[in-house]
Every structure is written in structure tokens, then in C-alpha cells.
C-alpha positions as CSV (number, residue, x, y, z in Angstrom):
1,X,5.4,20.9,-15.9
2,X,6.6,18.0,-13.4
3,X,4.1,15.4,-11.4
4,X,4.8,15.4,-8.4
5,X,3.5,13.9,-5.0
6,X,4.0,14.9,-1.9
7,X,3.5,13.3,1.6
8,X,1.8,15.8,4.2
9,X,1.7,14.5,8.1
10,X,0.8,16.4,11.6
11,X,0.7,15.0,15.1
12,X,0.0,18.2,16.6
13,X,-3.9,19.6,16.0
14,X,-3.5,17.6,12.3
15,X,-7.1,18.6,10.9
16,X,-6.4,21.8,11.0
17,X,-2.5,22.0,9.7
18,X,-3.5,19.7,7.0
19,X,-6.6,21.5,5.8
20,X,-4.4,24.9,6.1
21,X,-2.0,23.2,4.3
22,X,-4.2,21.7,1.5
23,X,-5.8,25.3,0.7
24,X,-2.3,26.8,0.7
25,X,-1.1,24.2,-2.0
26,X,-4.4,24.5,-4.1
27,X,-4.1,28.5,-4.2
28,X,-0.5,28.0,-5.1
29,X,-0.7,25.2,-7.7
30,X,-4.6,24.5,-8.8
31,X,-6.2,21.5,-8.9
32,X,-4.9,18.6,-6.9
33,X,-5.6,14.9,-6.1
34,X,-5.7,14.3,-2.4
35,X,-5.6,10.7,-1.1
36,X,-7.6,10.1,2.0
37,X,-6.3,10.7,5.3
38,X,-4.8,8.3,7.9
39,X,-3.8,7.7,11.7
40,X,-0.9,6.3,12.1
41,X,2.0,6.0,15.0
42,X,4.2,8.0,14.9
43,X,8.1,6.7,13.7
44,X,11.2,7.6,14.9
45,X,10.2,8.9,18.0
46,X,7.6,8.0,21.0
47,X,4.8,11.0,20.4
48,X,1.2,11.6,19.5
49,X,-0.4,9.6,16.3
50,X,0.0,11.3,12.9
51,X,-2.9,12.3,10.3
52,X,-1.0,11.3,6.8
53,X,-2.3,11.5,3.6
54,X,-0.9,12.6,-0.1
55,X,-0.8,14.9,-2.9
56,X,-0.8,14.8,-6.7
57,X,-0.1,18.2,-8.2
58,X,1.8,20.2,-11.3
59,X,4.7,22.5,-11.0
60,X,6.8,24.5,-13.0
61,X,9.1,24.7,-9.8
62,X,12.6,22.7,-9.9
63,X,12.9,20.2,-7.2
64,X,15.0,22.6,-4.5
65,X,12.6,25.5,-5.3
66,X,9.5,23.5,-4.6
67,X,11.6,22.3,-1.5
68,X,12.2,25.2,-0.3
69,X,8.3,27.1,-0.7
70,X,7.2,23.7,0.9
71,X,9.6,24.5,3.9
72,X,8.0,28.1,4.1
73,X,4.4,26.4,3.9
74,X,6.0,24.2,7.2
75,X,7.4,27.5,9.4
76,X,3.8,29.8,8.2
77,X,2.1,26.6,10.4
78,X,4.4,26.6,13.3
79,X,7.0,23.7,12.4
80,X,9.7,24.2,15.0
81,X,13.6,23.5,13.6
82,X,15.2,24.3,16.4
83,X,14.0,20.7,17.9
84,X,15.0,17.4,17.5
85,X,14.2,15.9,13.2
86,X,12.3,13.8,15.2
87,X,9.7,15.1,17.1
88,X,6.0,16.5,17.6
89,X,5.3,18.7,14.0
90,X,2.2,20.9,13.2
91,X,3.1,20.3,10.0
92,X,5.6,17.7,8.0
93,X,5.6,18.0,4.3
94,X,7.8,16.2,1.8
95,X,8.4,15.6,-1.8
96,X,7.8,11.5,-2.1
97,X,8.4,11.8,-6.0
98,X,9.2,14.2,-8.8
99,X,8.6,13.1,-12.2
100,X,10.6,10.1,-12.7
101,X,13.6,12.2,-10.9
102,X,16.1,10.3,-8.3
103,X,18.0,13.0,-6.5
104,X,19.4,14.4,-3.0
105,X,20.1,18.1,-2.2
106,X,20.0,20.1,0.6
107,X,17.3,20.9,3.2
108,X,16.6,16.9,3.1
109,X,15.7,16.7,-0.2
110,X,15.6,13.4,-1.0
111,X,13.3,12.0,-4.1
112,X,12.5,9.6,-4.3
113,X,11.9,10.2,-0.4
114,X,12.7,7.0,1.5
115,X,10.0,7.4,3.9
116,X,8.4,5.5,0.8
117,X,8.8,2.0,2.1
118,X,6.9,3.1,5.4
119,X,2.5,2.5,5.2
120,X,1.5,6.4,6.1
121,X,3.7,7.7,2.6
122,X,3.0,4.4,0.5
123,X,-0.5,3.2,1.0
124,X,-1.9,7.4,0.7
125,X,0.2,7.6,-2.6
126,X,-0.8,4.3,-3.9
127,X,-5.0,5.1,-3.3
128,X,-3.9,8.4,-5.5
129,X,-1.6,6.9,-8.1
130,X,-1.8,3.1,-8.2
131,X,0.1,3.2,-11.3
132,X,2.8,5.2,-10.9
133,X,6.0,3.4,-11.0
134,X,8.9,3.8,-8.7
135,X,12.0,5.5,-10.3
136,X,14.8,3.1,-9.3
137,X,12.9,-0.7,-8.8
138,X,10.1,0.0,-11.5
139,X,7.4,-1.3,-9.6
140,X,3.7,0.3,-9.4
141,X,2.5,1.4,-6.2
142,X,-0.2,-0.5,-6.4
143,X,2.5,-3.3,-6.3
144,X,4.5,-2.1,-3.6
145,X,1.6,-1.6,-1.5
146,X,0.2,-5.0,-2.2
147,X,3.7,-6.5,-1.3
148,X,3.7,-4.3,2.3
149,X,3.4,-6.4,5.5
150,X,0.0,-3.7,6.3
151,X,-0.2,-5.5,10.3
152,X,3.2,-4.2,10.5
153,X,2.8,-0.2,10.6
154,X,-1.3,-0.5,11.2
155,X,-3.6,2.6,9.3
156,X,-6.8,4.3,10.6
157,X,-8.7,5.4,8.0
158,X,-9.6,8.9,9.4
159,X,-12.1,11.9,8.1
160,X,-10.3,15.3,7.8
């Protein structure tokens, strides 16, 4: 079985994508740890504020099988792909990290996910998983967090 943590973000109706997404992912894989939720703005693009947060959770799946029943989780909650990467999502949901695994493969799989040195995929992973340590530089997320300019990319704590 692999650790893995995922990122999970929506800037369309996000209480009630995320919650759909988090009872999807606990019927799928059991028990997981769920980081609390944030508002953030969005990145990339001028849209509505995202609701972040992350996911700790155990799979048997390999990396482009877990990619690819994460994608179906995305399109059974409305994500569009036939829109700009981006833009307005019910639903965003990304492997961050896999084990100890640095990889790239196709449908933007990307681990560890470079979103990573943004605050709405950092700071939710670090709350989870303060100790984890990042594949390549080796540092905790506690670390990493505590080293992010947080008045850059401003959080709101947010109830979900």
C-alpha cells in the first residue's frame, strides 16, 4: 500500500463538490485524514475564490491508475475539459505526493505536484502531515510551510 496525499479544490459551489468528493474517496479507500479547509484566490486565472484542503489516504492503485479514477471522480462532479486548464472547476483534484515517488506521466501527472510551493496545497498538507518530507529537497512540510512568505498567497480558514 502507497501514502499518498492529494490536493482537492473548487471554485464553483465548493462545499458541496468537496463533501461529494470526500464521501466518494472514503467509500473508495477507507479511512482518511482530511486537513481543514481554506479560501484562497484563485491562480492562474481571474475567477471566483477556491475552497482547498488535503487528503492522506492508502492505495493499492499505481500512480496513473489512481490518476486516472481521480479524473473520473472530477467529470462524475461536472469538471469541464473542454475549457481553458485554467478556469472555473466544480471540482480539481490532484496527487501532491505518492510515497516517496518523483514522477511525470500523462493526464498531468506530476508527483510530486508542483502546485506544492503554492499556500492552498502546502499549508493543508503540512496541518495533515507536518512530517512528511519532500522527495527531491528532503525538507518537512512543516519546514517548508514555516519557510512560505504566508502574506503572499493569504488563507481563510473556512468551515466545510
Amino acid at each position: 500500500m502507497a501514502r499518498v496525499y492529494l490536493s482537492l479544490g473548487s471554485n464553483l459551489e465548493p462545499e458541496r463538490y468537496l463533501r461529494a468528493a470526500l464521501d466518494e474517496l472514503r467509500a473508495r479507500f477507507g479511512e482518511l485524514q482530511v486537513s481543514p479547509a481554506y479560501r484562497s484566490r484563485s491562480v492562474g486565472f481571474d475567477g471566483a475564490d477556491f475552497v482547498n484542503l488535503a487528503v492522506g489516504l492508502e492505495t493499492e492503485l499505481p500512480p496513473q491508475a489512481l490518476n486516472d479514477w481521480l479524473h473520473a471522480l472530477e467529470d462524475r462532479h461536472g469538471r469541464r475539459r473542454d475549457v481553458p486548464r485554467f478556469s472555473d472547476r466544480t471540482l480539481d483534484v490532484d496527487i501532491v505526493l505518492y510515497d516517496d515517488l518523483v514522477t511525470q506521466g500523462p493526464g498531468h501527472l506530476d508527483i510530486p505536484r508542483k502546485e506544492l510551493r503554492h499556500a492552498f496545497v502546502l499549508k493543508p498538507i503540512a496541518d495533515i502531515a507536518p512530517g512528511l518530507r519532500h522527495p527531491v529537497g528532503g525538507q518537512s512540510m512543516a519546514e517548508l510551510w514555516a519557510a512560505f512568505p504566508a502574506a503572499s498567497e493569504p488563507l481563510e480558514p473556512v468551515p466545510l
